[in-house]
N, C-alpha and C positions, 0 to 999 in steps of 0.2 A: 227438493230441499234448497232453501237459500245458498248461494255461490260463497257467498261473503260473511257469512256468520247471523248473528241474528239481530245483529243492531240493523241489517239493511229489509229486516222482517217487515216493517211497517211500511217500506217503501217499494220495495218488489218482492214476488218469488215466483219461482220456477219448480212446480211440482210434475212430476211425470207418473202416470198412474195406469193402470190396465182393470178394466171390468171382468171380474169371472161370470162368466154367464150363466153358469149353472154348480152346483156343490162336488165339484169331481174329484174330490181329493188335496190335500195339502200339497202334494209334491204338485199337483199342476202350479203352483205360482211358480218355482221355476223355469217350466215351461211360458207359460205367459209373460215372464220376467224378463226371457233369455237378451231379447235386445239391449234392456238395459241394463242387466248383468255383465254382456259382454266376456270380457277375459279375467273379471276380478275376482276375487275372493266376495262372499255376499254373509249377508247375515237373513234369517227369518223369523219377526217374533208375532205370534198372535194377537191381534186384536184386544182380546176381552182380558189378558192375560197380567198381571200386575206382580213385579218382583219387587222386594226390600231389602236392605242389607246391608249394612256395614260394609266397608271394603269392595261391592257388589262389582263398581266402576273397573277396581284392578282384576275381577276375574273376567272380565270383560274383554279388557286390553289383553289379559291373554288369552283367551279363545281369538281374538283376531290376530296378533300375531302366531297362533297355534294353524290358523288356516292359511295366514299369507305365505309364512316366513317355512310352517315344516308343512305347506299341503295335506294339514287333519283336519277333520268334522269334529265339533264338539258341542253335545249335547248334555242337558243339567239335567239332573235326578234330585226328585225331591220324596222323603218319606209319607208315605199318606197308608190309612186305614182301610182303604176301600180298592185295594188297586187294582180290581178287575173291572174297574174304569175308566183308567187309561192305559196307553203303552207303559208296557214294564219296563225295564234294564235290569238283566243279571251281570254281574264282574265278580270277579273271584277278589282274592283280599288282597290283590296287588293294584285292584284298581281297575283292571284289565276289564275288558266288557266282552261279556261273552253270549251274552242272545239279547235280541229287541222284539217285546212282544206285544200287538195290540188288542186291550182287553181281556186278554188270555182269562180262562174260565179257573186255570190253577196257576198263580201267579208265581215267579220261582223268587220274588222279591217284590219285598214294597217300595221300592222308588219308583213312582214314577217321572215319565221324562215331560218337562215340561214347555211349553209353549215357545220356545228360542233356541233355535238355531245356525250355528257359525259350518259354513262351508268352504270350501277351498275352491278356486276356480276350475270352473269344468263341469260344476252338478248339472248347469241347465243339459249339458246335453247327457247326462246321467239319468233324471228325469225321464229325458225323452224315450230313455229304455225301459220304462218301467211299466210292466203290464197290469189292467187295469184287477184288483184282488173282485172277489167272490158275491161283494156288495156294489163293485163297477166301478170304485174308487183308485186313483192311484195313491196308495197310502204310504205316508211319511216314514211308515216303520220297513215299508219293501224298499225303498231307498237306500235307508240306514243298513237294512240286512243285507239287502243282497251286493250293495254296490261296497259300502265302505266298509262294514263289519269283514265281509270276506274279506277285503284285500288287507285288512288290521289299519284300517284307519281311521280309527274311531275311537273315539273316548269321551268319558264321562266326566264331568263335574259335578261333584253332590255341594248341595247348598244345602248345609247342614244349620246348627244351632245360631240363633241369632237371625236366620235367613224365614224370612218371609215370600211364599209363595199365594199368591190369590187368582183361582180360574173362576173368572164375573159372568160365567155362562146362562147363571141361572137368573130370577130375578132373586131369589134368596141369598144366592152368593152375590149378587152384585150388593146387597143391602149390606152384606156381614164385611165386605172391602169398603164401604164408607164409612162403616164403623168406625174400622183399623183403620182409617186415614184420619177421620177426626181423632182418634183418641193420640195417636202418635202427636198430632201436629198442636195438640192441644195441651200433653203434657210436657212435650220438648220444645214449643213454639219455634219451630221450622217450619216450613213447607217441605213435605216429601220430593213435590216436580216441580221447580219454579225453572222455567225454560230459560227466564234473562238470569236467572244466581245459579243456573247451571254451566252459561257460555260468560259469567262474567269470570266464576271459578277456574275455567279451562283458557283463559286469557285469551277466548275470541271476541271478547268487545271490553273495550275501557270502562275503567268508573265512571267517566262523564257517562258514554252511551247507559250506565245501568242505572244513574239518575235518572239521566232525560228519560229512557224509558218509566223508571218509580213514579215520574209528573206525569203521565201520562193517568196515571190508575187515581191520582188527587191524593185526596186524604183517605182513602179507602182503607184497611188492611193489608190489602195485597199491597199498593203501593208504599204504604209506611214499613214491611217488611222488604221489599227491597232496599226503600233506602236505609233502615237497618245493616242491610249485607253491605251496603258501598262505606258505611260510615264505619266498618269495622266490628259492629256492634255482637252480630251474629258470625261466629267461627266456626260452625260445623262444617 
């Protein structure tokens, strides 16, 4: 990740990455991770996985203060129809999370838990406990079970109404998430991810920087829509 935000994007970065060599499981990236993880608090989101949402940012900010600040896991639940397709989540009606199940053939809920999550420091070597399940995976849900469910460190966020979840795993789902990106951005003329009107919002690069970056793109869309965001013009 860039040191200095993302005005200094075009001019250097410094990315740090690790090869999985084979499918062994979600909890191995903390394994493969553990050096760069180090002592911190870490997040993990999936690849193909795409969230939306109002507010989405401050549930965000708390799941990371929820790992730094009280040392808890926090994992999102979303409602879905089908849910002996992913890891389940049961909690009782305080919230409280009471089993993580993956695939389960009788599901005791339909949330599924979806593609992102916030841990507190110390998982990589939580991980490394984790014996490999039935199919030879070390999986994300024996993590959550045995390590932080038993010790009650675990909880849930449901992203409920207004919350858009998209898993682009298939080529069918990946068509029905461009959809929803066109039709949002085309009926609220936003962009969902614009990387420079996301660090120009979080006050890590100036107006100037999110010009000079807009002349960059010419007269394009993209860049007439930044410099939209620097002129004030767009306030979402």
């Amino acid at each position: 990740a860039p040191s200095r935000g993302l005005g200094d994007v075009y001019k250097r970065q410094h990315l740090t990455y690790k090869v999985q060599p084979s499918p062994d499981g979600l909890a191995q990236a903390f394994i493969l991770g553990e050096d760069f993880i180090g002592d911190d608090a870490c997040a993990m989101v999936l690849g193909d996985n795409i969230f939306y949402g109002n507010g989405f940012s401050r549930i965000l900010k708390a799941a990371v203060k929820n790992a730094e600040q009280e040392k808890r896991a926090t994992v999102f639940g979303y409602y879905v129809n089908d849910p002996e397709r992913f890891g389940i989540v049961e909690f009782d009606e305080t919230g409280k999370v009471i089993s993580v199940e993956e695939k389960p053939q009788k599901p005791k809920s339909n949330y599924a838990i979806t593609g992102l999550y916030f841990y507190p420091a110390g998982v990589s070597q939580r991980a490394n406990a984790v014996k490999p399940s039935a199919r030879g995976e070390l999986e994300i849900t024996t993590l959550m079970n045995e390590m932080y469910l038993k010790e009650e460190l675990l909880d849930v966020q449901l992203l409920g109404r207004g919350f858009a979840w998209l898993d682009t795993g298939t080529m069918d789902s990946l068509v029905e998430a461009a959809d929803f990106v066109q039709m949002i951005e085309k009926r609220q003329s936003i962009k969902i991810s614009a990387p420079e009107e996301i660090a120009y919002r979080n006050s890590w690069i100036s107006r100037e920087k999110l010009l000079e970056s807009a002349s960059r793109y010419g007269k394009s869309p993209y860049g007439m829509y930044l410099k939209a965001v620097a002129d004030g013009k767009i306030r979402y």
